[in-house]
C-alpha positions in Angstrom: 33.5 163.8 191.2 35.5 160.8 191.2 38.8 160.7 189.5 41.4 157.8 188.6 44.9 158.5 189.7 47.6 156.1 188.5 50.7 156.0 190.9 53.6 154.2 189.2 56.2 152.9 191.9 60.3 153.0 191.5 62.2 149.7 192.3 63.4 152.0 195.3 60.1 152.8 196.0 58.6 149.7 196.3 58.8 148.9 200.2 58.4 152.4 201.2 54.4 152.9 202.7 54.1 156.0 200.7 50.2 155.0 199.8 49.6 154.9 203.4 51.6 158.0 204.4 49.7 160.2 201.8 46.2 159.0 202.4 46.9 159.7 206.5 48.6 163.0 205.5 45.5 164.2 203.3 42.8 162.3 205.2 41.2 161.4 201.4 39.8 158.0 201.6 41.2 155.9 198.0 39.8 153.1 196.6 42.3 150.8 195.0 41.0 149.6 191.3 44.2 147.8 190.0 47.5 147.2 191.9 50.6 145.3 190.4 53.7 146.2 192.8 56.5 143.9 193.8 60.3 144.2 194.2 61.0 145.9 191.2 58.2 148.7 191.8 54.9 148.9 189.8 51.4 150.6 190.2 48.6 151.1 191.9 45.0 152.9 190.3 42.8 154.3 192.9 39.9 156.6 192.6 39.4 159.3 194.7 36.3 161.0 195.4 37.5 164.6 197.1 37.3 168.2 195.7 39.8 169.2 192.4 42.3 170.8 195.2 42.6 168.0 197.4 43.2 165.4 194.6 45.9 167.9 193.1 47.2 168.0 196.8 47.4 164.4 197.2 49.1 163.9 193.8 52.0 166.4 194.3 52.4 164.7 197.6 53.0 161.1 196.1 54.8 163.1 193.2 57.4 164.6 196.3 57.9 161.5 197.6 59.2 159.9 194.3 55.9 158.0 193.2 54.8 159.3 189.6 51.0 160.4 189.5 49.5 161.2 186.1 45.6 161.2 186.4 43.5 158.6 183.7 40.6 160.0 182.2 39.7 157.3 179.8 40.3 153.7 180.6 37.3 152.0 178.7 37.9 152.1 174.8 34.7 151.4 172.8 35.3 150.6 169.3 32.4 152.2 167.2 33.5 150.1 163.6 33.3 147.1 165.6 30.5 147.3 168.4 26.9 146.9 166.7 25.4 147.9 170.3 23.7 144.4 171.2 24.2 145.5 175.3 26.2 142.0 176.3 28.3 143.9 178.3 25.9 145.5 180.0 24.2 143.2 182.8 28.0 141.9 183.8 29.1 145.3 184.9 29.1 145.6 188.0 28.8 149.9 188.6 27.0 150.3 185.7 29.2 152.2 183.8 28.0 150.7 180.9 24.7 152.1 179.6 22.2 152.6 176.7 22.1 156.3 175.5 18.5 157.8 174.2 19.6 156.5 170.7 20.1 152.4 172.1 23.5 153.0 171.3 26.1 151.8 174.3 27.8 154.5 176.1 30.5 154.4 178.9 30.2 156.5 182.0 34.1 156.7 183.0 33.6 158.1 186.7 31.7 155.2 187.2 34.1 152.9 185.7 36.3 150.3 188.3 38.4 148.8 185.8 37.3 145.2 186.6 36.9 144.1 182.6 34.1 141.8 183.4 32.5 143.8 179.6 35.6 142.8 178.0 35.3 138.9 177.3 31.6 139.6 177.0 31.8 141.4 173.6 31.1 138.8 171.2 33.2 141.5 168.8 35.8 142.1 171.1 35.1 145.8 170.5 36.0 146.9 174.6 39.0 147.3 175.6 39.9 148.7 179.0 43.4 150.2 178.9 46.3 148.2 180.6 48.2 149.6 183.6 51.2 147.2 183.4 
């Protein structure tokens, strides 16, 4: 199952190679969604595709080494008042993530989910928002 991990960097932090030290330590590939890091620290979302004990491994492991790592289980926020369902958003996403349920109304598969917002300008209703990591 694939999981977002959110790693926010310290000022201190910042030109340490802590991402790299991990992933080499735990041998779990990461795929980075969203990075914004510079001189004064930041963050970096990755997803990780490993068993439960290894992500909780690799998290305690940035977590020791000063880097916060809190997990994101929703990113995409679909506003039901405001989305009528008309599936704009669904041909520009690239992953799919966006789909039609059995009832035609538009659901949001999170593990699928990269993050990119390409749905978000497409909602003539502005009823997607995809949660901001700065």
């Amino acid at each position: 199952m694939k999981r977002k991990i959110l790693l926010r960097y310290p000022a201190e932090m910042a030109e340490e190679p802590v991402f790299a030290t991990v992933l080499l330590e735990t041998g779990i590939p990461a795929n980075i969604l969203y990075s914004s890091i510079g001189a004064r620290g930041g963050e970096i979302l990755i997803g990780v595709d490993a068993p439960p004990e290894e992500v909780e491994r690799m998290m305690a492991l940035f977590r020791r080494r000063g880097v916060e790592a809190v997990e994101v289980r929703k990113a995409v926020r679909v506003d039901r008042e405001k989305c009528f369902d008309c599936g704009a958003c669904l041909s520009l996403c690239p992953t799919q993530a966006l789909r039609f349920s059995g009832d035609c109304s538009l659901e949001v598969e999170e593990e699928k989910c990269v993050c990119c917002e390409a749905c978000v300008p497409a909602c003539p209703v502005r009823a997607i928002t995809v949660r901001s990591f700065e």
